[in-house]
N, C-alpha and C positions, 0 to 999 in steps of 0.2 A: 230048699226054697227054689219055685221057678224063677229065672231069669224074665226081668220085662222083654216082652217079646218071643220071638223064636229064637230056637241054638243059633241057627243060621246068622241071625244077624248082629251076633255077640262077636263069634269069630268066623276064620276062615272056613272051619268043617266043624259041623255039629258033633263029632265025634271028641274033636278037643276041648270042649266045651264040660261035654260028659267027665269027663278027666279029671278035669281043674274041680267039678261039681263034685266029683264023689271025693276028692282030699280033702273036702274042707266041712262034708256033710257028715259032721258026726254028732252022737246026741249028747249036747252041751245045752246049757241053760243058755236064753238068750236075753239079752237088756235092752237090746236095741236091734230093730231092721230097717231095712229100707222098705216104701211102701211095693206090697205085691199086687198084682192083677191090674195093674193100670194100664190101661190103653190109650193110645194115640192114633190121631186120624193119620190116614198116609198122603195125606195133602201137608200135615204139619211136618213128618216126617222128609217128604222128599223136597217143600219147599224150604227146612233148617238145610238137609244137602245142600241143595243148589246154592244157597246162601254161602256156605264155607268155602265150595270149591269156586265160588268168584273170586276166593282171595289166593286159595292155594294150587287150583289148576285141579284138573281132573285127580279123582281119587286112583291108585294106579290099578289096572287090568290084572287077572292071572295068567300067568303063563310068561311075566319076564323073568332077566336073572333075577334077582333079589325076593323072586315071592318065598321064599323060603325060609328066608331072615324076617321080611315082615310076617309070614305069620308066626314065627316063634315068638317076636317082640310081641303081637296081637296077645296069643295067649295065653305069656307072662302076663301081664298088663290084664286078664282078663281072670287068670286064676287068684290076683291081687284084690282086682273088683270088686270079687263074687265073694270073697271072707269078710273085704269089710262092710259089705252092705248086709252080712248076713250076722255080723257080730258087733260091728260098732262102729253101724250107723250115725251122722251127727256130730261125732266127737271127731277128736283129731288125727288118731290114728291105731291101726291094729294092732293086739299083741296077740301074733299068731299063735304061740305055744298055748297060751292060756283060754285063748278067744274071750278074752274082753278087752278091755281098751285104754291107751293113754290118754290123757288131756296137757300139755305142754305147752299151751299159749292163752294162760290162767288159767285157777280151775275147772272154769266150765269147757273149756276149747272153743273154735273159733269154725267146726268142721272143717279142720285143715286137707284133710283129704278128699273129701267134696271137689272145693274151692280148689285145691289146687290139681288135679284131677277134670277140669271143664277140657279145657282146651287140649288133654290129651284124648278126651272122647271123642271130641269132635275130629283130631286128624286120621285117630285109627278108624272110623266110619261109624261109632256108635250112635249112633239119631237117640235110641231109644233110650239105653240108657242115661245120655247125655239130659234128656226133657226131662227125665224123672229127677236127678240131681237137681234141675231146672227150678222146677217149679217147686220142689221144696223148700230151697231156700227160698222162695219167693213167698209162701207160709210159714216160714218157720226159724230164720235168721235174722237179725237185726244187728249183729259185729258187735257184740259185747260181751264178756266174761270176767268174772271174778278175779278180782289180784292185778297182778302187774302181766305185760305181756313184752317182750322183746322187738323195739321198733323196729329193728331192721329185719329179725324172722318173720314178722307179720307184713313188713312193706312187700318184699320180695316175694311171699310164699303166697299170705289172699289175695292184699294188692294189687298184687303184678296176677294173680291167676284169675282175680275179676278183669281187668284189663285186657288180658291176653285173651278171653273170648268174646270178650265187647267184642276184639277189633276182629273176628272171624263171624261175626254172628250181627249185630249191629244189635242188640237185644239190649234197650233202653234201660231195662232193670237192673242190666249188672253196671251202666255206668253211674245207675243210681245209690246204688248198695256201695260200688268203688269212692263214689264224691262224699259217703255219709261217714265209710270208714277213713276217707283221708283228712277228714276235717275234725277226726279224735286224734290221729296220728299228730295233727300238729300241736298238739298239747305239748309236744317233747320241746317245742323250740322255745314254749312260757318261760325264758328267762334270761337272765343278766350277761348267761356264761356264754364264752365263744361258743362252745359247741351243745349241741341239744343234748338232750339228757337221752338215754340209751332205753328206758323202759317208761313205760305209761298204762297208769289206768285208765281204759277205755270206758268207765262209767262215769267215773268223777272227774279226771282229765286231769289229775295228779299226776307229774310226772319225777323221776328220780333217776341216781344211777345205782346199779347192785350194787350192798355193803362192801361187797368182794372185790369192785371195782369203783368205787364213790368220786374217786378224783382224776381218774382217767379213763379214755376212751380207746377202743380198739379201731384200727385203720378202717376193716371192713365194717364194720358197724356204721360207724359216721360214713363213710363216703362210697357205701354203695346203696343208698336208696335214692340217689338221683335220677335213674333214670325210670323208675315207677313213678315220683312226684313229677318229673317233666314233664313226663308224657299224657298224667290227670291234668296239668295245667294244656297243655293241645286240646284232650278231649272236651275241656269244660271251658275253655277259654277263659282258664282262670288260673292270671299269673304268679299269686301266691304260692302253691305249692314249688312249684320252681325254684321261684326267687329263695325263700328258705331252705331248699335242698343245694341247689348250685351254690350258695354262700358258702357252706365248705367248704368246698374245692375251690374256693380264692381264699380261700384262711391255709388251707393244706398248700398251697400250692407257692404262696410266698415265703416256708419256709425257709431256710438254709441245708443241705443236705448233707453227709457225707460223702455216701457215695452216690454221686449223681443220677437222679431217676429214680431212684429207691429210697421208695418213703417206710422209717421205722413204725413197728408193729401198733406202737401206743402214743396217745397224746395228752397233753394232761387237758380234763376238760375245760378247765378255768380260763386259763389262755390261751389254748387250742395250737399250743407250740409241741413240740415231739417230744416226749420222756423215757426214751427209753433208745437204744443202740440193735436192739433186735430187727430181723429184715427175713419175710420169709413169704414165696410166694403161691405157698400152702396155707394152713389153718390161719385165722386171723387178718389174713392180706392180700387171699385171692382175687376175690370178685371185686375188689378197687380199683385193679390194672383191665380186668375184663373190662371194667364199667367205662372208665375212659375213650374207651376204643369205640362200644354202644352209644353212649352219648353224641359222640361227633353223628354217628351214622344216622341216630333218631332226630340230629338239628338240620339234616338234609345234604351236613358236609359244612354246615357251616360256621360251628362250634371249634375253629382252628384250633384253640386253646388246648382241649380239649384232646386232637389227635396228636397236636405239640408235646403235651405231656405224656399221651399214652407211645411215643413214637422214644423219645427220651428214656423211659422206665425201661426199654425193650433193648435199648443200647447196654444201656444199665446192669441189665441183665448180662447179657453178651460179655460186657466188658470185668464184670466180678462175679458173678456166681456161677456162670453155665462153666461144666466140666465134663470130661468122659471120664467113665472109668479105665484106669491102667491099664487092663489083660482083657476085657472084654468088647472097649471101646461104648459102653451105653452112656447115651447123654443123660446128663441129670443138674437138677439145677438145684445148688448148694442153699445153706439158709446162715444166718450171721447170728450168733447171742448175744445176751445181754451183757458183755463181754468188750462186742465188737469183735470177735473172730469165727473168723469163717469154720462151719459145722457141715461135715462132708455126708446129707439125710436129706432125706427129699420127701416130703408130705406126698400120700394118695392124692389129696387135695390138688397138688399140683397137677396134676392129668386133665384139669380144664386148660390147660395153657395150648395145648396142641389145638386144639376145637379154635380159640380165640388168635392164633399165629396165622391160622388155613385163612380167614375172616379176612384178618390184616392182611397178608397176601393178597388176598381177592379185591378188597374195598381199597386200599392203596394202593395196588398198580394202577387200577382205574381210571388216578387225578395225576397219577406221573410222565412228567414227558419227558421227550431229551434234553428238555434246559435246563432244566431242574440238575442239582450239584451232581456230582460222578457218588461223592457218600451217599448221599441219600439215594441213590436212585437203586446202586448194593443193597442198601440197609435194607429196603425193602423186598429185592429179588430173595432175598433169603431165606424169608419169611417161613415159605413153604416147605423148602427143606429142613430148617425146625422144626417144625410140623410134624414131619415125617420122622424124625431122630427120634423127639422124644415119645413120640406115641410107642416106637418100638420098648423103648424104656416101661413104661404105661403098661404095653400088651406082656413082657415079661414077668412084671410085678405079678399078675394072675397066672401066667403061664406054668411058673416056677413053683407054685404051691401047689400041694397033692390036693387041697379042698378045691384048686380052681380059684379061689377068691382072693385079692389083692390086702397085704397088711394096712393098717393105717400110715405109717411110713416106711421106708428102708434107708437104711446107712451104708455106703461106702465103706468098707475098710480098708486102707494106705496100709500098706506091708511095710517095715520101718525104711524098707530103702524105695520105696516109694511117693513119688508124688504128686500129686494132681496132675491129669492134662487138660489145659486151655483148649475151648472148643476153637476151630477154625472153620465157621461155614460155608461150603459151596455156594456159589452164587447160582440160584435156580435159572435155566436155560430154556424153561418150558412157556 
């Protein structure tokens, strides 16, 4: 299959292009493609550019440091494109061994890779490819599929990937597709129970929770779709989606804790109080601690609440989980069982926390002065040297494996005359 367009302006050198094309060009039956031969005027083309880079600044030149790492990301990114557009189109996602395809958000899929896939076209400089994604769904999506679909995979993943090119593109139709799918999404809140029900069908607007999980709720599920509903309530001036999502987080937020900051994995959904003693800020409880942080910054700074709690959690952390290892000194941040004792493992998962510590750093020194208390004013210089610990933790988890590729998690092992070391963070100077 040709690429819309020329090589040229897939990636950086048509030659990588050719690469990525002949690994994936082999004779397999096809069920799905993306449309071929379509063209675009170069007035639509270079006035979508202009459009984007009002928001992100010029796209960058060749010939700095870093063109080297962008175009490797480009052509990853672009040998990814060209299999699923040439094997399974439409649907949710590729299965490269076999070239055809999964559906995982009901059974028809929701073209999760499309959708979430806009707004990475548009920052690598893809015009072309990006209209063709475009206009398709503009024929040929409506955000409905068979069965149940998972609210918070679907808020995060189309939601947020409709959203996140509205706000680069200002392209009327994707806040229109985003306002049609947030208004099945709130089908989850139709009921009695403190917290919304976890999955929904987006045709009938039945909502329920899995058998697997009927009477409880996971941390990141409930309370990471606030800041996709938030932000549909700014774009549409319409305060519903909010109000229902930010509810949560004043149910979560009055509980009572153990260890301060650190909210457990599960809650029961009926009274939306916590069931369980588990604490982990890997699988299940990540993006809740991200989210906190996002939220204040998306209310302008003025969601206090909001960085209250995510500034707390972060103490929280500090103050019971983070540890180095004994002989090696790598940070890592513990997780707690259902038990209540501390489990010396640290989730892959966890490696979003460096990305979101760099953030905190930046966005809270910002608002801090010298009156501000002497703790808080530490708490936050630190920020960055977290940052920097744990990523090194992060960059060895891949390092240390002959594939190059990171486990799902790693444990610690304590030698019996060993024992954890308490992190002590430098206060950043920079």
């Amino acid at each position: 299959m040709k690429p819309v367009g020329s090589a040229d302006a897939l990636s950086p050198s048509s030659r990588a292009v050719e690469v990525q094309k002949s690994q994936i060009d082999v004779n397999s039956p096809r069920q799905f493609e993306a449309p071929e031969n379509v063209k675009f005027s170069q007035d639509r083309i270079e006035g979508l550019r202009q459009t984007v880079q009002k928001i992100i600044g010029p796209f960058p030149q060749p010939g700095d440091r870093t063109q080297e790492r962008r175009e490797a990301v480009k052509e990853a990114f672009v040998h990814a494109w060209l299999g699923y557009s040439k094997y399974a189109w439409g649907q949710d996602e590729l299965k490269p061994n076999s070239l055809s395809f999964h559906n995982w958000l009901g059974s028809d899929g929701l073209s999760l890779t499309i959708i979430d896939s806009l707004d990475t076209l548009l920052l690598l400089d893809l015009p072309e490819e990006y209209l063709k994604a475009r206009d398709w769904l503009e024929n040929n999506w409506e955000g409905v599929t068979g069965g149940y679909v998972s609210v918070f995979e679907t808020t995060i993943r189309v939601l947020g990937g409709l959203l996140s090119s509205y706000t680069l593109t200002g392209d009327s139709l994707l806040i229109e597709k985003a306002k049609a799918l947030g208004d099945k999404l709130l089908a989850s809140f139709n009921s009695s129970l403190a917290l919304p029900f976890t999955e929904v069908n987006l045709k009938n607007g039945h909502a329920q929770n899995p058998y697997w999980d009927a009477d409880r709720s996971k941390l990141a599920d409930v309370g990471s779709i606030q800041l996709e509903f938030a932000y549909l309530s700014i774009l549409t001036t319409n305060s519903t989606y909010a109000e229902k999502a930010l509810r949560i987080l004043k149910i979560i937020s009055k509980q009572k804790l153990e260890r301060k900051g650190l909210y457990p994995l599960y809650l029961d959904t009926k009274t939306g109080k916590f069931s369980s003693k588990e604490l982990s800020l890997g699988s299940l409880g990540d993006s809740f601690y991200e989210y906190l942080l996002k939220l204040w910054l998306l209310s302008g700074k003025r969601l206090a609440k909001n960085r209250d709690m995510f500034e707390e959690a972060m103490k929280g952390v500090v103050d019971n989980i983070l540890f180095l290892s004994p002989n090696e000194k790598l940070l890592y941040v513990a997780q707690v069982d259902e038990n209540g004792e501390l489990v010396h493992r640290m989730d892959h998962y966890t490696c979003f926390l460096p990305g979101v510590f760099s953030l905190a750093w930046k966005s809270l020194q910002e608002g801090t002065s010298a009156s501000d208390p002497l703790e808080k004013r530490q708490s936050r210089s630190r920020f960055l040297n977290l940052s920097k610990d744990l990523m090194t933790t992060c960059f060895e988890m891949y390092n240390r494996q002959k594939t190059g590729l990171a486990p799902d998690a790693i444990h610690f092992n304590l030698g019996k005359d060993q024992s954890p070391v308490k992190y002590s963070p430098v206060l950043c100077v920079d």
